[in-house]
N, C-alpha and C positions, 0 to 999 in steps of 0.2 A: 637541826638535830639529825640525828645517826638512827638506823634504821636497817635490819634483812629486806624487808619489803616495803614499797610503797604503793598504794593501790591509788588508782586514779579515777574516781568517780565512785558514787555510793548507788549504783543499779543494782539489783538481784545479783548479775555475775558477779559483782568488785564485794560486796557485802559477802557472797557466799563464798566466795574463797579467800577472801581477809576471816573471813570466821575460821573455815577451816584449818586455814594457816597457824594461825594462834592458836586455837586448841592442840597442837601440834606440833605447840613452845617455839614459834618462829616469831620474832620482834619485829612485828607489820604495821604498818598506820595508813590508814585510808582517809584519804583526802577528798573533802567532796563540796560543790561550791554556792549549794543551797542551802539554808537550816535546819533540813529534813531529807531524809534519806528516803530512794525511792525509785529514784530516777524517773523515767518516762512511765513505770505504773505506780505512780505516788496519788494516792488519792485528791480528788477534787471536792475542797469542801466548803457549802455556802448554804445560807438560810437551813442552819439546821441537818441538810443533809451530807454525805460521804459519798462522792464517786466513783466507781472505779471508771477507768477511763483507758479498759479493756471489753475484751467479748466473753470477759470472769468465767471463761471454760480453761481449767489445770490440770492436768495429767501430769503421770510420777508420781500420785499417793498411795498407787496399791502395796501390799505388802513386797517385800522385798525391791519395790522401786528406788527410783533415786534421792529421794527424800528421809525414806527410811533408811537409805546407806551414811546419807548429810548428817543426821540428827543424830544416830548411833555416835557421834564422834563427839558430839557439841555437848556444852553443859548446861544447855537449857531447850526445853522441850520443844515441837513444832505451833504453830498455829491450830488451830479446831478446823478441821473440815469435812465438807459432807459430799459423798458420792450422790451424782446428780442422776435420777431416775426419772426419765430416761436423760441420755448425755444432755440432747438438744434436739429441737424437733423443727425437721425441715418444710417451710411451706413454700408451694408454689403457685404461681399465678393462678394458677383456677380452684385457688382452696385448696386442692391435693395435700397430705400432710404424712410424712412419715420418720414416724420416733426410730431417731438414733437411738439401740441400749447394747447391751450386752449378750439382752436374749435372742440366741441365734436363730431359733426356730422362728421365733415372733419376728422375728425382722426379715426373714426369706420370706414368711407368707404377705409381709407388708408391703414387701419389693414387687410382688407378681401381681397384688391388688391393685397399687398405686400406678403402676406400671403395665399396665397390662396390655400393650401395643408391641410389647417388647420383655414381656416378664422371663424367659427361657435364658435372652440374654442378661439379664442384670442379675439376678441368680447366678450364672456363671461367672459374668465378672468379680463379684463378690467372692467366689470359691476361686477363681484365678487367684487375687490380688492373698486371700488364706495361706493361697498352696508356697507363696515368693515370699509370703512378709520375715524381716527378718536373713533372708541370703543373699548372695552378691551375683544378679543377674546379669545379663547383658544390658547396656542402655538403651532399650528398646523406649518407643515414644510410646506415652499412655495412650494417643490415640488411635495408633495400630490395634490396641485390643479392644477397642469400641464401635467397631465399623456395626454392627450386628444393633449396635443402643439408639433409640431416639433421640428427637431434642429436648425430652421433656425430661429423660434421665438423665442424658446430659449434664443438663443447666444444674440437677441433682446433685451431681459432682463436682460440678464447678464451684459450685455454691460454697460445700464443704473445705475445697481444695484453697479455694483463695480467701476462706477464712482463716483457715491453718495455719496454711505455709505461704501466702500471699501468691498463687502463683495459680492459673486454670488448666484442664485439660490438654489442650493445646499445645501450651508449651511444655506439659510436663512429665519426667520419665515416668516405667511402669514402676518401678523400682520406689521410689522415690512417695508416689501416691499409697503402693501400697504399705507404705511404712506410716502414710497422714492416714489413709480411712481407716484403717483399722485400730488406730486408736481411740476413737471416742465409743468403739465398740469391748474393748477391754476398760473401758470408765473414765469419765471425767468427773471433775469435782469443782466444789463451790468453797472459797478460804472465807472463814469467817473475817470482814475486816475487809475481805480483796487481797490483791497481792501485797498492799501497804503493810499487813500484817506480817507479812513474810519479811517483807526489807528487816523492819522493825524489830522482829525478834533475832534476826541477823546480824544487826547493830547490837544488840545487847548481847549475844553471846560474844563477838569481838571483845566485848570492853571485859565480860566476864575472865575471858581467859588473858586478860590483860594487854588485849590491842590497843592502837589509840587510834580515837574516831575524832576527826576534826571537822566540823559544821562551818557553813561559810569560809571557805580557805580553795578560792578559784587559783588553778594550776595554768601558770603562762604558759610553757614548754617545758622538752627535756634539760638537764642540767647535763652539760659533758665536761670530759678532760683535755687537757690538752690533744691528745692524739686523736681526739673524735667519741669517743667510747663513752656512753650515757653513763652518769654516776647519781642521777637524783632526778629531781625537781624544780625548779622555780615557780616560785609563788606570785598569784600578781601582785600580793604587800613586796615585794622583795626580798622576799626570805628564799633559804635554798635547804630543801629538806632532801638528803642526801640515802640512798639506795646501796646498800653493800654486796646486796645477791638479785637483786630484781626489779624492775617498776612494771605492772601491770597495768597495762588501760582497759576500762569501763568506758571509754569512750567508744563511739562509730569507728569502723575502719578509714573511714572519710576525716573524722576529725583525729584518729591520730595520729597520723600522717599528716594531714594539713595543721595543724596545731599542734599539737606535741611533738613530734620527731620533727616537724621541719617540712616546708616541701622544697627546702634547698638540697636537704639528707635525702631527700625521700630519689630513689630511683626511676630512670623515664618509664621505664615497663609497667612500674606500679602504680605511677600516675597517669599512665593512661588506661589502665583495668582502670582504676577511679573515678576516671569522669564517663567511661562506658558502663557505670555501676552506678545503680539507682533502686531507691524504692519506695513503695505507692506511701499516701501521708494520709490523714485519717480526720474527716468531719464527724466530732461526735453531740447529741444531742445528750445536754442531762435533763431528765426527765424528775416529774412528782407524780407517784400515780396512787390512786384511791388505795388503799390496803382490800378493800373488797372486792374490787377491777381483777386482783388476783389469782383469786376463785375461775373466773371467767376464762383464762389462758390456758393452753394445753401444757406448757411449760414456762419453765422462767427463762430458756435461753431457745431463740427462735429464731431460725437461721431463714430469711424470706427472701425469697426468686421474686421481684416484680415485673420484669421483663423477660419473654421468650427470646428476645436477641435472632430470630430467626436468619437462617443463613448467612450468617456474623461468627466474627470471631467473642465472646463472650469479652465481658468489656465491664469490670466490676462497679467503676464509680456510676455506674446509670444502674445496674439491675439487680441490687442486692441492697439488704442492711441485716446488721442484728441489733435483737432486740434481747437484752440482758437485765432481767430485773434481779433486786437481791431477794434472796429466800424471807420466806419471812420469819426465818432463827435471825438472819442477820440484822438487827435494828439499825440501820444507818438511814433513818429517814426522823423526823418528826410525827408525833403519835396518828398513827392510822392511816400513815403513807410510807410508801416504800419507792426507793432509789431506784431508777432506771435510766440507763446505756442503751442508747440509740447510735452505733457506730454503721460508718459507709466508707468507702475507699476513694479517695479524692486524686487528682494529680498533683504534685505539689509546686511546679514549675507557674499553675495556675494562680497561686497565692500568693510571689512574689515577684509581680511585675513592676516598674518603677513606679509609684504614684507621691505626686506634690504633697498629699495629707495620708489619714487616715478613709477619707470620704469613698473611695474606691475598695479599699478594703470591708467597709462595712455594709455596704450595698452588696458583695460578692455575698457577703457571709450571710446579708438576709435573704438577698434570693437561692441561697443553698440551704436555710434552712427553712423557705416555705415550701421550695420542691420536695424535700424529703419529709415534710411534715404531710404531704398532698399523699407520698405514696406510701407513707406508713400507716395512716386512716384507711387509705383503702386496699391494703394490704389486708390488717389488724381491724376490719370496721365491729369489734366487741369492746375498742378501747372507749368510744362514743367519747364523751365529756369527761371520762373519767381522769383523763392526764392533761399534766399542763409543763409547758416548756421553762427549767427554771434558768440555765446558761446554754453557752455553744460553746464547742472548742475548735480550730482550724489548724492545719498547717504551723503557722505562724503563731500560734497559741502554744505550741508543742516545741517551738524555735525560741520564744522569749523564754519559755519555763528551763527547759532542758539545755540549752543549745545545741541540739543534734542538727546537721545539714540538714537545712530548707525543711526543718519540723518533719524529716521522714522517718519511718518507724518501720519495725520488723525486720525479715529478711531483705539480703539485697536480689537484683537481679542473679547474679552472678556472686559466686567467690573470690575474694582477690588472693591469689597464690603467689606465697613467696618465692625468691631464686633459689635453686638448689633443693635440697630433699630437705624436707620441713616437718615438724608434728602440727596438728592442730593447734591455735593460740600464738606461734612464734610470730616473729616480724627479720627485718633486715638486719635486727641487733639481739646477740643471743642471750642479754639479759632484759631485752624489752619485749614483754607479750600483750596481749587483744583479748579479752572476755566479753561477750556479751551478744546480742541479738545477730549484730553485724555480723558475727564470725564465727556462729556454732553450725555444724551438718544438720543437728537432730530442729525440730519447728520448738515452735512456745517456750512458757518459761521453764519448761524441762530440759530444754536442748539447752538453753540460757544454765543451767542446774549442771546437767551434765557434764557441760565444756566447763564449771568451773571448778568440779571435783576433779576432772582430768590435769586442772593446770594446777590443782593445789598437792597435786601425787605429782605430777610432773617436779613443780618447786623443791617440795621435800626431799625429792631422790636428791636431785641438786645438790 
């Protein structure tokens, strides 16, 4: 079949701008190669409860955000969601605990309490990272502006930064942080449902404005012309669904270049940024926990330091997790228990080394989930009995479901940049583009939101 767009993959990015395409009378069809749209934040669901199988922290719902730009377009409303008070509350190895919110006052006097080896500078740094968010500074290193901070605030920012944007202190510019911490201080939010909600109501405005959404329909490669120049799809049935002004991947930038374009097509420059481009893969624990248990918690998203890392470079899969339970507006539990997200950052190279069976694989995954069950009790020791472990997820859990490279998720190291002057989303072919985690500037599923409003204004002008 014949088609203006064809979008490849059903993740937040390919759903959000096939939505907005067709409300916006473009003849789009999104292709996506599981039964359920979602992509890698597609809920996990078993014995009754609903995963998410994120750190369920979303930004871009304040008013005039990017959601409210998305939705004003669309013919069917957004998901429910609730501004999180506070965003998320950071704890560190010695109990120390301090709420991320909004209220500025309340969080400089938090800063100098929590902090008090160092309180003159983390008050300033905080009023630095104020005075830059938002303009285009020099690429100065983040921790040229920390020399003044402990390890204890530090590890405080680490913490936030490689939740965010996957990425810690160390390596990362001023610029750059201060555009992630001051985010969960202008608010984050909780989608009712998780971001599943979001795909979902995505998928339905598609069809509303007369898109088509095809479930189960896995995409081999690009379809080209005689002279090289992409004109579709092929389907692994063998069908070839044909592209008139565009194909869009929702894939990784890893996979659409090694799979879709080719990595015969694909150029040496750009397959070598590819294999020098990597990113961290995600051990999550789902949890059942008492409905009463969460009374007892400061908040329902808890961003925990369990190692100082002393004179180290901060090293995430050993000294962090979060801990994300759902509110309890959100029923996604059976009666008198509530869903919780136990996420940590794993290496992913770790996961798939060659093994004769499964036997090796499953031994990793239970000694990765008795260590991180060891530090989340005494991390969390108010959880007592009250939680019990109902699945795991690994790498390779995230690689059977999605197919994304070696189960990795989020940001990459690095960008990979095309030849020539380029906008954000293009590739080596000027009717093939990239949406999605892999490929946007801005962090989470807002940057994901962003980059897909951009390439859906970009298409239209087209």
């Amino acid at each position: 079949m014949d088609y203006e767009v064809v979008v490849v993959g059903g993740g937040i990015g390919g759903l959000t701008a096939a939505a907005l395409l067709a409300a916006r009378g473009v003849n789009v069809c999104l292709l996506e190669r599981n039964s359920r749209v979602g992509g890698c934040v597609a809920n996990f669901e078993h014995l009754g409860y609903a995963f998410e199988p994120t750190a369920g922290l979303y930004s871009g719902w304040e008013a005039d955000g990017v959601y409210q730009r998305i939705f004003s377009e669309l013919p069917i409303g957004p998901p429910q969601v609730d501004c999180l008070s506070p965003s998320f509350v950071v704890r560190l190895p010695d109990g120390v605990e301090v709420a991320v919110s909004d209220d500025m006052k309340h969080f400089d006097d938090r800063l100098r309490s929590a902090f008090p080896e160092c309180s003159q500078a983390a008050v300033a740094f905080y009023g630095l990272l104020d005075s830059i968010v938002g303009q285009s500074v020099a690429n100065e290193p983040l921790a040229s502006s920390m020399t003044d901070c402990s390890t204890r605030f530090r590890r405080f920012i680490d913490v936030q930064l490689q939740t965010l944007t996957q990425t810690a202190s160390a390596q990362c510019s001023l610029q750059h942080a201060a555009d992630v911490l001051i985010t969960p201080r202008r608010g984050m939010w909780a989608i009712r449902g998780g971001a599943q909600a979001l795909a979902d109501v995505m998928a339905q405005s598609l069809k509303k404005s007369g898109g088509s959404l095809r479930l189960n329909s896995p995409v081999l490669r690009l379809a080209y012309a005689s002279d090289g120049s992409p004109t579709g799809v092929d389907l692994l049935s063998g069908e070839r669904v044909t592209a008139t002004r565009a194909v869009v991947s929702n894939l990784t930038v890893w996979d659409t270049f090694g799979k879709l374009i080719g990595l015969s097509r694909t150029p040496a420059s750009i397959s070598a940024q590819l294999r020098q481009t990597q990113s961290w893969g995600a051990y999550l624990l789902f949890l059942g926990m008492d409905r009463v248990a969460a009374s007892r918690l400061s908040s329902t998203r808890i961003l925990a330091v369990t190692d100082w890392q002393e004179d180290q470079l901060y090293s995430a899969d050993s000294a962090q997790f979060v801990f994300a339970a759902a509110p309890t507006w959100d029923g996604r539990a059976p009666e008198d228990k509530v869903a919780v997200t136990v996420s940590t950052f794993t290496r992913v190279e770790d996961w798939f080394s060659f093994h004769q069976d499964e036997t090796a694989h499953e031994e990793q995954d239970q000694a990765t989930l008795e260590s991180l069950w060891m530090r989340l009790h005494a991390a969390m020791p108010e959880l007592g009995d009250s939680i019990e472990v109902i699945e795991t997820a690994t790498p390779r859990t995230f690689y059977e479901d999605t197919r994304r490279k070696l189960g990795m998720v989020g940001r990459p190291s690095a960008r990979v940049k095309m030849p020539g002057p380029s906008e954000l989303g293009t590739t080596i072919f000027p009717n093939v583009f990239v949406v999605g985690d892999t490929g946007s500037e801005a962090s989470g599923l807002e940057g994901v939101s962003q980059m897909a409003l951009h390439l859906a204004d970009l298409l239209h002008r087209k």
